[in-house]
C-alpha positions in Angstrom: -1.7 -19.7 -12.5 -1.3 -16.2 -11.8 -1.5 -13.7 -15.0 0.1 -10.4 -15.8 -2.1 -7.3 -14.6 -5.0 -9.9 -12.9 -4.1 -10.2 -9.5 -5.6 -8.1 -6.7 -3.0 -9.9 -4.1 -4.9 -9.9 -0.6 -4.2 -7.6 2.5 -3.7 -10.2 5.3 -3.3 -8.1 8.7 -2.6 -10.0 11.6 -6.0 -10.9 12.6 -9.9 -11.2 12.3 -10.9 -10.3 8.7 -7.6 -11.9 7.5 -9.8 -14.1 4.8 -11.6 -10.7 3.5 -8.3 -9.3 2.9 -6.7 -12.3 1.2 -9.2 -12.5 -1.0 -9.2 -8.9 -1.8 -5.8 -9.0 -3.1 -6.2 -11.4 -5.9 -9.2 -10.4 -7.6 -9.2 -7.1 -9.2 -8.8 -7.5 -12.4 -9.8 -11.0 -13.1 -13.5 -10.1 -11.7 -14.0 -9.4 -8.0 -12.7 -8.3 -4.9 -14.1 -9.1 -1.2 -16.5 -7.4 1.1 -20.0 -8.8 2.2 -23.5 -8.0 3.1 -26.6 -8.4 1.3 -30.1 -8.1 0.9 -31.1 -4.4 1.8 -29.2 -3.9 4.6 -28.8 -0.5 5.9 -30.9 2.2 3.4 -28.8 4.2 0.9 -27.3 7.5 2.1 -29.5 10.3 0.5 -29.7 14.3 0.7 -33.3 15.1 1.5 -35.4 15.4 -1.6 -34.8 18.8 -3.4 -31.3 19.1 -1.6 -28.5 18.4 -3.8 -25.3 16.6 -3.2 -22.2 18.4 -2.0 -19.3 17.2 -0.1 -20.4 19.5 2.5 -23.5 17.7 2.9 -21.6 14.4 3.1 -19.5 15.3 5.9 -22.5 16.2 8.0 -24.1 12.8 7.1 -20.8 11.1 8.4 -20.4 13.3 11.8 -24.1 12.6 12.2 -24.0 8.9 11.6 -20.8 8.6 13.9 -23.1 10.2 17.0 -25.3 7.3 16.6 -24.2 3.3 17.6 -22.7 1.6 14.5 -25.1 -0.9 12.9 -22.9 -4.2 11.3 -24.7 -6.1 8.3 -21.8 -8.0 7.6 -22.7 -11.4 6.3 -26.2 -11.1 5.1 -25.8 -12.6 1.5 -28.0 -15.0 0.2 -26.9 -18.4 0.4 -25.9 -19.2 -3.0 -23.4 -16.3 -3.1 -21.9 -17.1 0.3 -21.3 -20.8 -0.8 -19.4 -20.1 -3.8 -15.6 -20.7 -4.2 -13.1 -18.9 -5.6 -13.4 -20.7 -9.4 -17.0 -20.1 -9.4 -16.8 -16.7 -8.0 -14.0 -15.8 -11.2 -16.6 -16.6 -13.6 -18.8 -14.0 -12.4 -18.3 -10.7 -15.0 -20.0 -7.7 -15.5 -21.4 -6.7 -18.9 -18.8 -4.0 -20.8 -22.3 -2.7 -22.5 -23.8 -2.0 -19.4 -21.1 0.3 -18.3 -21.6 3.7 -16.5 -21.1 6.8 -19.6 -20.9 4.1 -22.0 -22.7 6.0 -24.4 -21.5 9.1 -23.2 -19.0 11.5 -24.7 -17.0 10.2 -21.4 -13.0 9.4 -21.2 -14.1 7.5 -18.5 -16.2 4.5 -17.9 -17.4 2.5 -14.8 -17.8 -1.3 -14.1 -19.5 -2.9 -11.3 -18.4 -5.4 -9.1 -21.0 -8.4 -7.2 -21.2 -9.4 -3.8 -19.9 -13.2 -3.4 -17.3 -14.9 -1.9 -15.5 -12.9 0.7 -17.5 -9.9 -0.5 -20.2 -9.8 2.3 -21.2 -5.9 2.7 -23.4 -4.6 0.6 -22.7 -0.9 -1.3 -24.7 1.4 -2.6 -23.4 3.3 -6.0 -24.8 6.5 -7.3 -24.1 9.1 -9.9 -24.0 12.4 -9.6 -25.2 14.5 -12.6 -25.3 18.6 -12.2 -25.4 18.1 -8.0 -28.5 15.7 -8.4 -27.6 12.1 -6.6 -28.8 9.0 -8.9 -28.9 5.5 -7.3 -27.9 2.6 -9.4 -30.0 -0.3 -9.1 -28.4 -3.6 -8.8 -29.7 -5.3 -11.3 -28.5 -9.2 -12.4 -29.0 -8.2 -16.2 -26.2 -6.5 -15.8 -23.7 -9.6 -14.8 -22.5 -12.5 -17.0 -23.0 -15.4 -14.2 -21.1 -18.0 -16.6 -20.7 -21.4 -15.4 -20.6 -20.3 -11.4 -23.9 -21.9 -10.8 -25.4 -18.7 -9.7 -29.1 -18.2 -10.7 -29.0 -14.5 -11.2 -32.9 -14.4 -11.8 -33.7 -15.3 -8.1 -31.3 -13.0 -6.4 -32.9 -10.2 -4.1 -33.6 -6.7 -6.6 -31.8 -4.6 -3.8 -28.4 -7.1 -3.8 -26.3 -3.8 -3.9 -22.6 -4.0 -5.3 -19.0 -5.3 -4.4 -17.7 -2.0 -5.4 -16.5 -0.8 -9.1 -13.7 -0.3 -11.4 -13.2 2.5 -13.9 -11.1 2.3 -17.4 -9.8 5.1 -19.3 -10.1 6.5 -23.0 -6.2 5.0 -23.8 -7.4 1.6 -22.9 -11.4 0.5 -22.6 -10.1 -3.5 -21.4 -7.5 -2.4 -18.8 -8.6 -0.9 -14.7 -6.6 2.1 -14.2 -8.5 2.5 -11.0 -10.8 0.3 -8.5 -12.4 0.2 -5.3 -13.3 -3.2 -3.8 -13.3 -4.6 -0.2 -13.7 -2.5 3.3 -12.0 0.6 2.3 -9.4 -0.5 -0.1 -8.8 0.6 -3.6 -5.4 1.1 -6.1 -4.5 2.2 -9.2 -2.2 1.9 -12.0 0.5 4.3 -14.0 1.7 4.2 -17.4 2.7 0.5 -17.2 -0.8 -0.3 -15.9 0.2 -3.1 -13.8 -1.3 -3.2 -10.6 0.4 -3.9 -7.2 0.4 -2.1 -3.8 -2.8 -1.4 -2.5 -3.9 1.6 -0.3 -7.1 1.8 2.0 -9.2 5.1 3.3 -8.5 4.9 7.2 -5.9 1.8 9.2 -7.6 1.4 12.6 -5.6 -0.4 15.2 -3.0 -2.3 13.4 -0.1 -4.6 14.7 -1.7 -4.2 18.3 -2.5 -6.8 20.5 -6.4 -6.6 19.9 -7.9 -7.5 16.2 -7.5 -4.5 13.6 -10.5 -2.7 12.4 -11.5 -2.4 8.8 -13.4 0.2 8.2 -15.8 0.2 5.4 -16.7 2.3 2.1 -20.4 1.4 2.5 -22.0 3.9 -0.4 -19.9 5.8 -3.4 -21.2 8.7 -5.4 -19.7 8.7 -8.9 -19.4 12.0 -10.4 -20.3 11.9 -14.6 -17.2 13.5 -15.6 -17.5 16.8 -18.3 -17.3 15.9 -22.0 -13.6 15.5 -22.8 -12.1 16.0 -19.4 -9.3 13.8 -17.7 -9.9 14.2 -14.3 -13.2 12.1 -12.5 -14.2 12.8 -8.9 -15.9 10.3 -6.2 -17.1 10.9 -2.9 -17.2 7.8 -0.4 -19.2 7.3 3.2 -17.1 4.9 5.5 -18.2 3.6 8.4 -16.9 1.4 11.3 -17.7 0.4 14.7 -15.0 3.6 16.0 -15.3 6.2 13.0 -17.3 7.2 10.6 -15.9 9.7 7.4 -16.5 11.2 4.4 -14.1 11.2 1.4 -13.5 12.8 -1.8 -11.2 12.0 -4.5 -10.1 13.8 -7.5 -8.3 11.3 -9.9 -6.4 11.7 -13.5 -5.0 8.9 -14.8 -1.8 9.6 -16.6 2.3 8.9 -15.4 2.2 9.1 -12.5 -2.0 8.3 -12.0 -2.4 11.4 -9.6 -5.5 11.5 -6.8 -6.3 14.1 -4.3 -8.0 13.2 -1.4 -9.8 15.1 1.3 -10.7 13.1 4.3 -13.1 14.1 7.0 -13.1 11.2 9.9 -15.4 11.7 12.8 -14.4 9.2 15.9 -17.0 7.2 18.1 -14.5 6.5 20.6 -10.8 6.5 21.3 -8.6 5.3 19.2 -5.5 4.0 19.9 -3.7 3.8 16.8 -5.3 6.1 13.5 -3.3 5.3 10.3 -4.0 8.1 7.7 -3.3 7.5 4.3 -2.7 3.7 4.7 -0.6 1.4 1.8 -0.6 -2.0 2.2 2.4 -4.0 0.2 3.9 -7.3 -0.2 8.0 -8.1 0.5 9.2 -11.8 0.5 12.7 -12.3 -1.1 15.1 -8.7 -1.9 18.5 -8.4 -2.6 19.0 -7.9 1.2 16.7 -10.1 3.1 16.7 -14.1 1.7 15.4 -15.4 4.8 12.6 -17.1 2.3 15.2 -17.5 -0.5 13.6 -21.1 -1.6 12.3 -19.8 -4.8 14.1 -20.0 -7.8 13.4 -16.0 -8.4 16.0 -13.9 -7.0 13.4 -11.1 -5.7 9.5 -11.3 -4.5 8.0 -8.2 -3.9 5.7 -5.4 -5.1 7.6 -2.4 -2.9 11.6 -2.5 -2.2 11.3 0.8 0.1 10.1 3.3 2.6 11.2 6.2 1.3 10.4 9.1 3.2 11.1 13.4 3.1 10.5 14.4 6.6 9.6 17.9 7.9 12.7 19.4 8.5 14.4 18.3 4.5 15.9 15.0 5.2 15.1 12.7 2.8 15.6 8.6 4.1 15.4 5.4 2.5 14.3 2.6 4.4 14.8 -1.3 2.8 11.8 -3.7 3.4 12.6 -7.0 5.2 10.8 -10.5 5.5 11.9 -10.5 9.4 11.3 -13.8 11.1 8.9 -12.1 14.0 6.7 -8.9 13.7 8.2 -5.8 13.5 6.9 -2.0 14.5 8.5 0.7 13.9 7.8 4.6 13.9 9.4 7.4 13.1 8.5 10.2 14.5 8.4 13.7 12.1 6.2 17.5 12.2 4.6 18.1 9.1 6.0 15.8 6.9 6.7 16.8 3.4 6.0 13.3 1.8 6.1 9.8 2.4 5.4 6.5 0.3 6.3 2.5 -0.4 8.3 2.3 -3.6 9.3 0.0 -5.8 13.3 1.2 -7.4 14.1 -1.8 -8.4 12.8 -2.5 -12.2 15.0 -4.4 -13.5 13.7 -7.4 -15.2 16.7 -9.2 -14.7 16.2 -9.2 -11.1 13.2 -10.3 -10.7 12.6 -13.1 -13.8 9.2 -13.3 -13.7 7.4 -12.9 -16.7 4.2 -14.0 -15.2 3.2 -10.9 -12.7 6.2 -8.4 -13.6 7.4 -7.4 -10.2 9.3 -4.6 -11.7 6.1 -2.9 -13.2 4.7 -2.3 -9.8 3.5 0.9 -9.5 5.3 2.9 -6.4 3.0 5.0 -4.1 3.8 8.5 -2.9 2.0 10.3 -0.4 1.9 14.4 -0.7 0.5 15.8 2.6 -1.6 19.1 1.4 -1.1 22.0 5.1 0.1 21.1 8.1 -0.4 17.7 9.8 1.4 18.5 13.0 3.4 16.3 15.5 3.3 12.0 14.4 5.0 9.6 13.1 5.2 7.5 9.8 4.7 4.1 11.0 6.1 0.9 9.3 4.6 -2.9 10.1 6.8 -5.8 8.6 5.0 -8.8 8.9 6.8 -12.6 8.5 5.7 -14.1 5.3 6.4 -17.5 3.6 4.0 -16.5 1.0 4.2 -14.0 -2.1 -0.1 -13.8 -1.8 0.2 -12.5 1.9 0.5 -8.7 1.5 2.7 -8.4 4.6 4.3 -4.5 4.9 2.1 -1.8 5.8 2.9 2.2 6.3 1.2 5.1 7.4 1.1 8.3 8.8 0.0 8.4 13.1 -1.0 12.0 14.5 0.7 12.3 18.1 -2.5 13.4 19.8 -4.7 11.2 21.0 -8.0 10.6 19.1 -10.9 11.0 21.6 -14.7 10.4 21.1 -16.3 13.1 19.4 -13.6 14.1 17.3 -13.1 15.7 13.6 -9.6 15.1 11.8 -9.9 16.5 8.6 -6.8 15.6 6.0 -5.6 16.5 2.5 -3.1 14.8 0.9 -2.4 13.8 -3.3 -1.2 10.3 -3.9 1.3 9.5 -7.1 0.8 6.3 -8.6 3.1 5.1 -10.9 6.9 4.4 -12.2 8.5 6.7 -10.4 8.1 9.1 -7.0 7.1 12.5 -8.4 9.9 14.0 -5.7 12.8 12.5 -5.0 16.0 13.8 -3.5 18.6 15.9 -5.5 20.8 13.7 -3.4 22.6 10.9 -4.4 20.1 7.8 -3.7 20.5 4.5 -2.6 19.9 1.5 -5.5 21.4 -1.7 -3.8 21.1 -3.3 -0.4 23.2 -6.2 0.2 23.9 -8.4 3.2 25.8 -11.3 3.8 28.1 -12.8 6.3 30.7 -10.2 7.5 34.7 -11.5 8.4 37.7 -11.3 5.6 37.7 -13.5 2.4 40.8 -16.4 3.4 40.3 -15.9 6.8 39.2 -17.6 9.1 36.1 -16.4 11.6 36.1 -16.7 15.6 33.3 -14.6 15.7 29.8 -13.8 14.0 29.4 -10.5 12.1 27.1 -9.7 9.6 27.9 -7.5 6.2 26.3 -4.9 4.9 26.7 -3.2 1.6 25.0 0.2 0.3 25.1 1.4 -3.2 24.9 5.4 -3.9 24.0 6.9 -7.1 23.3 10.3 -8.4 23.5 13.8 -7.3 26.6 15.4 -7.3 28.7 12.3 -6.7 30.0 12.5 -10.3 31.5 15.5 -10.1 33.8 14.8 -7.1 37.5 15.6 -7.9 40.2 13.1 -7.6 41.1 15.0 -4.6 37.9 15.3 -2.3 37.6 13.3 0.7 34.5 11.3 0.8 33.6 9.6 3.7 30.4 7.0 5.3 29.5 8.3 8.0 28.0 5.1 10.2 25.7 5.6 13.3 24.4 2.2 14.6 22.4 1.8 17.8 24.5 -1.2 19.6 27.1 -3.4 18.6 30.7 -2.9 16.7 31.5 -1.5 13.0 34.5 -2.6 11.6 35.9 -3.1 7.9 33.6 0.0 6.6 34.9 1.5 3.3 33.8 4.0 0.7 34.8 3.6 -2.4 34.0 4.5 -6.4 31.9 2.0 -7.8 32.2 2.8 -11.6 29.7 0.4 -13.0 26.8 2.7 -11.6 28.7 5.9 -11.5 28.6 6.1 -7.8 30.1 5.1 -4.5 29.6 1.8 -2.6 29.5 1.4 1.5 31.0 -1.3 3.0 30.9 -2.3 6.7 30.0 -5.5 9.4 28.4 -5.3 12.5 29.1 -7.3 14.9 26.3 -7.8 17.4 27.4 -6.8 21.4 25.3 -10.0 23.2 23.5 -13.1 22.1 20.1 -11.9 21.8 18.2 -11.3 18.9 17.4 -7.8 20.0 17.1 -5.9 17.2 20.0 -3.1 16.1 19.3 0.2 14.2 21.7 1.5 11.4 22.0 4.9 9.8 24.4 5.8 6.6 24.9 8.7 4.7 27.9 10.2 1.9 29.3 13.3 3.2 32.2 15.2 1.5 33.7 18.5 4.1 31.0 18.2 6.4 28.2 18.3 3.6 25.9 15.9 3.1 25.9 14.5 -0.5 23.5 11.2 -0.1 20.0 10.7 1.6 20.3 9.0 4.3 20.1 4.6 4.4 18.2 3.8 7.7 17.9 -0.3 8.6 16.7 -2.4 11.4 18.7 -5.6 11.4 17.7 -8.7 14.3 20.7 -10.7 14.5 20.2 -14.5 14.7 20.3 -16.1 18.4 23.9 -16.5 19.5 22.8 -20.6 19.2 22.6 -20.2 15.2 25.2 -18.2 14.6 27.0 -19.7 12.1 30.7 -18.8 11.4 31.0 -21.0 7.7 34.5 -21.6 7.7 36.0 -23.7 5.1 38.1 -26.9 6.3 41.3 -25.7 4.9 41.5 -21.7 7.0 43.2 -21.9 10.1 
């Protein structure tokens, strides 16, 4: 049975690894997340003795360790934590007493997570305390092992950790933070519900070839000053084509803000890099029912793409459950912000008072300087499940990444209710599609409806007098019966319009929609891929009595 606030729903990409990441998505809270390797595997990242830690020193580590062949340990757990299931694996805890600044004057504390299950990479934690680097020692006195069947006692003293999870001073019970599997990790706002996740680095994803993962392999948790609401951590990641260094600077708080500096040094080419990478989950919306078989009206963590591109357009994108894959970029220089949302939060919508879909936390990425010429990139994956994290965004540089290279990136993420930055624009709050043609009459041909709801901005203080007006771009096909008109019940203006597809194909169509009132825009601007059905299943759904 799934329970408010305890599911870590999995990432499931489209290929190898698919297990790690389903796993990863349900565990959080409950006790565990995935990602594997055991018994002293590769030795700890240290500065030398006497040197302290910085982050400078970190990157070097990383451009160092990406000059040299990448070394997998992947799968070296000991047999009893590789054979355990998912209900033995849950009853796996670790000890609240044993906590990291426990006994600390600390607003902050930190709980470990164990290797099992899908979790098959060891990682090294340490604490930093006045620049000095302090290894924590895995240690099975620190885990409750409960009825898993797990001897604790005869596991290997240099196991190494799952990852960890930190809570805050308004809530000791409750994650507002964690990092668990390959290079995931998500947080929580004010509603401290988890949902979307996001990861350090995407490498190669929705391309014919399995995606890479790369991997957080050792953290470095900084003991945060007496009374202070902000805690820093520094992460090595490594893969088989990059290695990298992180840094992130987190305060929990509405929205749950973290700033992130990213320094990735490539092994080889690349052909798709996905910085700042969120991974989400869309089933059943208000404009895509394709899976409409459960008795909730809407499934989904994220409703959105919403993005504010270089040049000051701001564009909302609807999620989809499409029947195939779908890729799609959109190509921007220097992006002001980007992120998956979640506007819907209505309970009423959703009715599920199990895992509150309208708690999900939205994610908004802040580019910090200039990232140049790329695209935000948007995979829709099909799903018949609500466990299968299917939507993925992030941002693509244009240039190529060779061997050798550096990227550095800055960027703050906003975790919470509500996008920190949003258009002054009226916005869009309602998708709807249907079957297009008039109500009474009858249909000789197949056209779909769509219906866009605008709210905000200046749209209430049109005069009675001011010509408002859709204005409808579509890449193929015809538009016919579009309207505009006052829609009272949300103080804003609802678009009307069908589409009739130009051939039988399933070839999909782009649309574009946007309020404008003497030539000025007053709305951001809708943008939607639609894939008509084959011409064969093209239903018209005429009643017996229309002629």
């Amino acid at each position: 049975m799934l329970k408010p606030n305890l599911v870590y729903k999995s990432y499931k990409v489209l290929t190898a690894g698919r297990l790690q990441k389903l796993a990863s998505r349900s565990l959080l809270a409950v006790g565990v997340l995935f990602s594997f390797t055991a018994c002293a595997a590769q030795p700890p990242a240290e500065p030398k003795v006497g040197e302290a830690f910085s982050y400078a020193w970190l990157k070097g580590h990383a451009r160092q360790l990406a000059a040299q062949p990448y070394q997998s340990h992947k799968g070296e757990l000991p047999k009893s934590l590789k054979s355990l299931d998912w209900d033995d694996y849950q009853q796996i805890h670790f000890k609240k007493d044993k906590a990291l600044w426990r006994k600390d004057n600390s607003e902050f504390r930190t709980e470990l997570f164990h290797l099992g299950l899908g979790f098959d990479t060891p990682i090294h934690i340490n604490e930093l305390e006045n620049g000095k680097s302090i290894p924590v020692p895995y240690s099975s006195s620190m885990f409750d092992y409960g009825k898993s069947k797990v001897n604790g006692k005869k596991l290997p003293k240099d196991l190494g950790f799952a990852g960890f999870r930190m809570q805050f001073a308004t809530d000791w019970q409750r994650d507002v933070v964690a990092f668990l599997g390959a290079s995931y990790f998500r947080a929580v706002g004010s509603e401290m519900q988890y949902g979307l996740s996001a990861r350090g680095l995407a490498v190669d994803t929705a391309l014919p070839q399995p995606e890479e993962f790369p991997t957080f392999t050792n953290f470095w948790l900084e003991k945060p000053k007496p009374g202070s609401d902000v805690v820093t951590v520094y992460a090595l990641m490594d893969s088989p084509s990059v290695s990298g260094a992180y840094r992130f600077d987190m305060k929990p708080g509405e929205p749950f803000k973290m700033k992130v500096d990213a320094a990735i040094y490539s092994r080889k080419a690349i052909e798709r890099l996905g910085v700042a990478p969120m991974t989400s989950m869309y089933m059943v919306g208000e404009n895509d029912r394709r899976t409409g078989y459960d008795w909730r009206p809407e499934i989904h963590d994220s409703d959105g793409l919403a993005m504010h591109t270089g040049n000051g357009e701001w564009i909302w994108r609807p999620l989809a459950n499409p029947k195939n894959l779908r890729f799609n970029a959109y190509s921007d220089d220097n992006p002001k912000g980007f992120g998956l949302l979640q506007r819907d939060r209505n309970f009423d919508h959703y009715q599920d008072d199990g895992v509150f879909y309208e708690k999900r936390p939205s994610l908004w990425i802040e580019p910090i300087g200039n990232w140049g010429k790329g695209s935000v990139q948007l995979v829709e994956i099909p799903t018949l499940d609500e466990t299968f994290d299917n939507i993925v965004a992030f941002w693509n540089p244009a240039k190529p990444i060779e061997p050798g290279q550096e990227l550095l990136y800055s960027y703050n993420m906003y975790w919470g209710s509500h996008s920190p930055e949003h258009s002054q624009q009226a916005r869009v709050v309602n998708t709807f599609t249907g079957i297009g043609g008039v109500i009474g009459k009858k249909r000789h041909y197949y056209s779909k409806r769509f219906v866009i709801d605008f709210a905000g901005g200046s749209l209430a203080m049109l005069g009675k007098n001011t010509k408002l007006k859709a204005v409808i771009t579509t890449s193929k096909g015809k538009v016919e019966i579009e309207s505009a008109r006052p829609l009272k019940s949300i103080d804003g203006y609802r678009v009307m319009f069908d589409l009739v597809p130009p051939d039988a194909t399933a070839n999909p169509i782009n649309m574009r929609v946007y309020l404008e009132a003497n030539g000025l825009p007053l709305s951001e601007t809708w943008q939607y891929q639609w894939n008509p059905p084959l011409g064969k299943d093209r239903a018209l759904h005429n009643a017996g009595h229309l002629k």
